[in-house]
N, C-alpha and C positions, 0 to 999 in steps of 0.2 A: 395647515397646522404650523405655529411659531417654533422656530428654530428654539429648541433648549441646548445646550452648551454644558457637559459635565466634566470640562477641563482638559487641560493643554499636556500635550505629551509629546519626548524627545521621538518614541518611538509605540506604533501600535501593532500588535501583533494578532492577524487573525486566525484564530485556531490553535489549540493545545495539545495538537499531536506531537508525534515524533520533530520534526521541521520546526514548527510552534517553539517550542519546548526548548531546543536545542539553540537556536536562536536568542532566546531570554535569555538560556547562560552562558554564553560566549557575549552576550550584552554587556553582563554583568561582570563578569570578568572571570570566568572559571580555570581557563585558560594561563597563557602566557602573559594575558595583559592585567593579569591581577594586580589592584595595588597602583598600575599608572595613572588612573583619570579617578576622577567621579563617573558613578555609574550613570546611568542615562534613566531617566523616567520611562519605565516600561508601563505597557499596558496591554495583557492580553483578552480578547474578546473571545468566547466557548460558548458555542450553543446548547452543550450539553453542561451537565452537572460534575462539581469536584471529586475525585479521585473516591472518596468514600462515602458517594451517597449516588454512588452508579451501582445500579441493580437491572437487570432483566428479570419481570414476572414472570418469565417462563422458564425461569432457570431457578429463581427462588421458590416457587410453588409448582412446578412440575405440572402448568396449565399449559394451553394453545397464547399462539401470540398473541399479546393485549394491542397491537400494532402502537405502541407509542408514537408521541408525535413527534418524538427523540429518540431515537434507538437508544438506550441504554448501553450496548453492547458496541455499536460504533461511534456514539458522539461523547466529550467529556473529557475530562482530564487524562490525556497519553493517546487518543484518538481511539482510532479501530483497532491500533497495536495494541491497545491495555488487554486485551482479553484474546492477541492471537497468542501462540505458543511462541512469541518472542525469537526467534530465528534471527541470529546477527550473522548475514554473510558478509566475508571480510574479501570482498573479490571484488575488485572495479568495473568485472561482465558483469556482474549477478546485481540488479536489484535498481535498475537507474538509467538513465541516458548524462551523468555527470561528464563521462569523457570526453561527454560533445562541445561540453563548457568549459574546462579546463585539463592541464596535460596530463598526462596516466601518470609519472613521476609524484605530482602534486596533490594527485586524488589518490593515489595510495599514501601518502603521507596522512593524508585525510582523516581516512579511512580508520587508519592504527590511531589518530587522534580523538578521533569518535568512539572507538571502541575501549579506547584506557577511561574513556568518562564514562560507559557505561560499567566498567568492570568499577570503576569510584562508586560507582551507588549501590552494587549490588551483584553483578552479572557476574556466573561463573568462570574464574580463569581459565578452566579446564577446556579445551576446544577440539574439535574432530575436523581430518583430513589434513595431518599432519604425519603420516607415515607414505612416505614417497613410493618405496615399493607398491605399496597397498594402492596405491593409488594409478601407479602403471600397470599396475595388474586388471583394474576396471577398465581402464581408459584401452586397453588391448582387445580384452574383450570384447567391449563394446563395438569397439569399429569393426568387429566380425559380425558385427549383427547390423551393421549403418547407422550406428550410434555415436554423436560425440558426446563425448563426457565434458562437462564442465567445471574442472577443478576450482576449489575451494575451502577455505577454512572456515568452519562455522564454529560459533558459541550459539547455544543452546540454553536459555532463559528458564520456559515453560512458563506457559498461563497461569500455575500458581504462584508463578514470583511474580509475577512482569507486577503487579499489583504493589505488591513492596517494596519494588527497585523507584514506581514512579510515584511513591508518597514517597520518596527521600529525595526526590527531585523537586517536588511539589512542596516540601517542608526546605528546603535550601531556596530557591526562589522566593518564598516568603519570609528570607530573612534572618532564617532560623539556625542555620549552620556555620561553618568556618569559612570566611571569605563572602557566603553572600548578601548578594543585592534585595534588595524587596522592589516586586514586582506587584503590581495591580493586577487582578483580576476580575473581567465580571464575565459569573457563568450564565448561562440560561439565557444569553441576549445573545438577537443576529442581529449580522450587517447588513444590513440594505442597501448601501452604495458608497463605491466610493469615493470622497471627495478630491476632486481637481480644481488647482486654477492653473492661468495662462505663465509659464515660464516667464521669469524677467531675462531677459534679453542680453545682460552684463554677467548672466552666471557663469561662473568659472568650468561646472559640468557640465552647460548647454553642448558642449560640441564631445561629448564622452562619446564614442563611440564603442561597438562591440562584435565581435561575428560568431551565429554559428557554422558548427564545421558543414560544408557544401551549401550556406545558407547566404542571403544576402545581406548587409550590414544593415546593423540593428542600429539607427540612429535615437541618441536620448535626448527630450528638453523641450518635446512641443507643449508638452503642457508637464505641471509637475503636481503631485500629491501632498492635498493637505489634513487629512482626515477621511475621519467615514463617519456615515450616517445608519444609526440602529433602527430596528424597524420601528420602536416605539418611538421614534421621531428623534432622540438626541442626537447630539451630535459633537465628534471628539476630533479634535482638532491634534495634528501631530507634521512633525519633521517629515517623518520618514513613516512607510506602511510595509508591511511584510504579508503577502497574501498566503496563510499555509494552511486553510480549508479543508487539508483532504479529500480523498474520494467519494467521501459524506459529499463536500461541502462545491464539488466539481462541476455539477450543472450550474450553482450560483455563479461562478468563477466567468463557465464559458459566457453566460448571461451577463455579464459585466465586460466581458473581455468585446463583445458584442459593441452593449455600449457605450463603451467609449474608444471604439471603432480601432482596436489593434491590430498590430500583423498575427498572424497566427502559422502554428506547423500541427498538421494530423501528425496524432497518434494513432496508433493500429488498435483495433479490438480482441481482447482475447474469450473464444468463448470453449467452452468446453464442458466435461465432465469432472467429477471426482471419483476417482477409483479406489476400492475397500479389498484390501486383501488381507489373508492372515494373517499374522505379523512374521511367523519365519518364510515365509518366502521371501520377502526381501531383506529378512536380519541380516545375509552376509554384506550386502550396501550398505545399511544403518548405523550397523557398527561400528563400520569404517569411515563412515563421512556425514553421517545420521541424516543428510537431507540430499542423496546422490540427483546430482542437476544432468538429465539429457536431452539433447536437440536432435531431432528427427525431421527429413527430408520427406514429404510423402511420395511413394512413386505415382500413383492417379495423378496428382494434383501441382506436384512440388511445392506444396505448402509445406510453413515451418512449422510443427509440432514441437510441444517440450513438456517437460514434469515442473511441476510446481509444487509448493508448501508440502512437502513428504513430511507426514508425523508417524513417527513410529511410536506404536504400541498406543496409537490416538482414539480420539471420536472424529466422527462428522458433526456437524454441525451448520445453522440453518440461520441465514441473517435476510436481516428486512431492511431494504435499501427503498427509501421514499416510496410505496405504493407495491414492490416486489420481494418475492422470495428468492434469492441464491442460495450457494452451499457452500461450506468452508469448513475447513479443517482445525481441530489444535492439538495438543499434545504435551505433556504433564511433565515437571519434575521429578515428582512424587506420587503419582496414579498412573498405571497401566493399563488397557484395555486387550485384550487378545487379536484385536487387528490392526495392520498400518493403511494410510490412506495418503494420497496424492492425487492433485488433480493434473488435466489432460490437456491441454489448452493448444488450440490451432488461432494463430496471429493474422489478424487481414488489415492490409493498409487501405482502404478505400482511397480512391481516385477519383478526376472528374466525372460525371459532376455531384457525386455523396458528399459532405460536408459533413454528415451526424453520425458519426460510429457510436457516440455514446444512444444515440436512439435507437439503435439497431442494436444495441447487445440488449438495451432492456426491452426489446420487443420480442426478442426471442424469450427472456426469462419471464417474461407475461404469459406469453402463450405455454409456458410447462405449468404456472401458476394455475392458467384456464383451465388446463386439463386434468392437475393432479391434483387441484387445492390447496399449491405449496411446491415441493419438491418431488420427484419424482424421481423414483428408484425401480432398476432394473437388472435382475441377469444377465451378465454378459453372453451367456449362452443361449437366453431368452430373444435378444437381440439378433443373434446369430443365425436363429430361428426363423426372423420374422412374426414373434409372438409377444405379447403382453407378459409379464409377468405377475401373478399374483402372490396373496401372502405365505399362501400356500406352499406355493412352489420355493418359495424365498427362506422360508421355515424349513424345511428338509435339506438344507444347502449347507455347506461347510464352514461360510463365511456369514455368522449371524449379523444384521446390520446394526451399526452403534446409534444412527439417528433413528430412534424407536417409530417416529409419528410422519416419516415421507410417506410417500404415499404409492405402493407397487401400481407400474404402467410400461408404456410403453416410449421409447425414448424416439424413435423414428419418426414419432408426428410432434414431435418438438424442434427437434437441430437437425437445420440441414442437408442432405444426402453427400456433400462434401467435407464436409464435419465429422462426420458419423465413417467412412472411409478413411479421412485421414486417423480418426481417434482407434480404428480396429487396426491398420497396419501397422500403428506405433508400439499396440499392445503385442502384437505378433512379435515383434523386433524386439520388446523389451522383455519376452519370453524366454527367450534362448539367454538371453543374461540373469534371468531369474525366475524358472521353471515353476509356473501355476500363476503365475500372474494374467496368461490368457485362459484361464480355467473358467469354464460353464457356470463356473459359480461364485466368480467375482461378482463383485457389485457394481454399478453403476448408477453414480446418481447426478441429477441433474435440475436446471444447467447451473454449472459456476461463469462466471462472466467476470472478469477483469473490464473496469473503465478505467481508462489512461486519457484522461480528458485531453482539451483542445488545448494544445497550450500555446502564450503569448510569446514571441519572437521577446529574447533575452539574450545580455551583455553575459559576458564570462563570468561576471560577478550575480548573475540573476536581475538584474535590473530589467525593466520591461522601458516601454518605450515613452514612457510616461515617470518625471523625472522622480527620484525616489520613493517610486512602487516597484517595490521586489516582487516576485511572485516561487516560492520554494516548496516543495514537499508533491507526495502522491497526487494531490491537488491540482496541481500547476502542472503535470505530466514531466517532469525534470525526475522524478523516483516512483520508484515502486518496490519496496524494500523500508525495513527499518534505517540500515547503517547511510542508506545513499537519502534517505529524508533528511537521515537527522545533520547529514553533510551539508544539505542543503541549506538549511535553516544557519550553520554555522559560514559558512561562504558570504548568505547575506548579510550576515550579522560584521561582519568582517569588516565587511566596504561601509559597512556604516559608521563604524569606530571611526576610518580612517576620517571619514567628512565629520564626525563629530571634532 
């Protein structure tokens, strides 16, 4: 097929999530740097569709998945975040591996700078986990149970903003607002590869180097980035590339990262459950920190347990990742449900000689799919059992389920036997902190799976080893969180001003 050419750009951006997103406007100048330069010809690449022509049929007409060959619901304008319940943790632990690339000092400064831009477009000031008492009061508790508490401050969004905060970013990017840039977009197109030539040899950043923390130095400039190529064959030529794909977009990533033969570091797999409990059993957490984070040690196994995405007063909810069903949570501004829900997640670092953690979480979430036709939902007390749950049994229960169409089963012939130990001793422990949470009639549903893909050995600045190819966001395994994506996005964007 003849090379087509659809123009020259300072800088190309692939993906318009969070990382995506935040990158464009630190490009453009939202920041401190307003005002000093011309802004740089942006150009972001989304395989999904703009901010208001994202729909899921299953959520619009209250059918079974049409299985898009886009998720409507993870790909698109604002990424997977456009429709989670928007959780900004403002904690350097929570949400990333950023401190591996820069100092705690600098990524807390970050952090408050990311977060005053999303309070610019929208986000509420109002934040929880700011009464210090309230908060050594959990964190005491807790260690009486073998619980650490992971302090933090969250802002709380909800799934019915996150929608409105990311068309006033999407209308400021195009141009439209005080101070900004117009940015190119084309939605509905992938990238197919990325384009390299051979570094000249006189370049001033050939000899950049970078380290991560207990990693080897990341040398840049064997070869350097000059575009990418779409699958319909075009092809766009640019300075600079910013890889922020997402967790959508993360098997392509590792498939590139492949070839064009990088270093790389494993990420750990998280697989787990999502648990459905009433909403007052955990209201005295919620209220006080609305998304309480704990890390658990399992005694069987010493694995790391922890709670994830806590929506109070939430639904469950059901996402289709390339071929699979997971589970995920969100949680309303303005709509209440009568239960909260959190998922359960045990962390494995694979070692020699595994290489594919991300094939391994979605072969367990296959096999729940084989079995349940989707997702699969269980009694905790079902389990405890050693029995199937039916709907029956589910219907007589205290805690009605909010995802109407999982499918009652049995979770034992899906995850694990060390999975399934670690997920029951954690809920034990987090019982005595909050009495009915290990109740016969919790829910359990399954599997949620976190991929944190392979990601490529990177300078402090995100650079990969390939000369101005950044690689930032869920995507690249650098975050897992809104606030640490959209840092990310602004980091690379940063070093790029500077060579502009």
């Amino acid at each position: 097929m003849p090379k087509k050419e659809t123009g020259r750009y300072d800088v190309v951006i692939v993906g318009a999530g969070p990382a995506g997103i935040f990158a464009a406007l630190e490009l453009t100048g939202i920041g401190a740097r307003a005002g000093r330069m011309k802004a740089p010809k942006i150009l972001i690449v989304e395989k999904g569709r703009d901010i208001d022509s994202r729909n899921c049929p299953m959520k619009l007409h209250e059918i079974s998945c049409a299985a898009c060959s886009e998720c409507g619901l993870l790909s698109g304008w604002g990424g997977a975040g456009a429709f989670s319940d928007g959780k900004l943790n403002l904690s350097a632990e929570i949400g990333g591996y950023l401190k591996d690339y820069i100092p705690g000092p600098e990524l807390a400064g970050l952090i408050d700078y990311v977060d005053g831009i999303y309070i610019r477009f929208g986000a509420p000031r109002r934040y929880y986990g700011g009464d210090q008492a309230r908060m050594d009061d959990i964190a005491r508790e807790a260690a009486k149970s073998g619980l650490l508490f992971v302090r933090s401050k969250i802002r709380h969004i909800g799934t019915d903003r996150s929608k409105g905060l990311l068309r006033k970013m999407r209308r400021h990017l195009a141009g439209k607002g005080p101070l900004a840039g117009k940015v190119d977009v084309l939605f509905e197109s992938e990238v197919e590869r990325i384009l390299t030539a051979p570094a000249g040899a006189t370049k001033a950043d050939r000899s950049k180097t970078g380290r991560l923390i207990g990693q080897p130095e990341v040398r840049v400039g064997r070869d350097k980035a000059v575009g990418v190529r779409l699958k319909d064959g075009r092809e766009i030529s640019a300075r600079f590339v910013i890889l922020a794909p997402g967790r959508e977009g993360s098997k392509w990533l590792e498939q590139e990262v492949k070839r064009l033969k990088l270093s790389t570091v494993n990420n750990p797999v998280d697989i787990g459950v999502r648990v459905e409990v009433p909403a007052p059993v955990m209201e005295h957490l919620t209220e006080a920190t609305y998304e309480p984070k704990f890390i658990f040690y399992s005694k069987a196994f010493d694995d790391k347990v922890r709670t994830f995405c806590v929506n109070p007063y939430g639904e469950v909810v059901k996402e289709y990742l390339k071929g699979i069903w997971t589970v995920n949570g969100h949680s309303y501004a303005k709509m209440r449900t009568p239960n909260t829900n959190f998922a359960l997640l045990v962390s494995t670092i694979f070692t020699e000689p595994f290489h594919e953690p991300v094939s391994y979480g979605r072969h367990i979430a296959r096999l729940a799919n084989f079995l349940g036709q989707g997702v699969i939902v269980q009694r905790l007390g079902d389990l405890q059992c050693g029995r199937r749950s039916t709907a029956e049994r589910i219907g007589r229960g205290v805690c009605s389920p909010t995802l109407k169409d999982a499918t009652p089963g049995d979770l034992s012939f899906v995850i694990p036997y060390r999975y399934l130990s670690d997920i029951i001793e954690m809920l034990s422990a987090l019982d005595r902190l909050a009495p009915g949470v290990n109740s016969g009639h919790t829910l359990l549903y399954g599997v949620e799976v976190k991929f944190y893909s392979m990601k490529p050995r990177l300078t402090p600045s995100l650079e990969s080893e390939i000369e101005n190819l950044f690689a930032v966001g869920d995507g690249a395994g650098v975050s897992r969180g809104l606030v640490q994506s959209s840092a990310s996005g602004v980091i690379a964007a940063r070093e790029i001003l500077k060579r502009l």
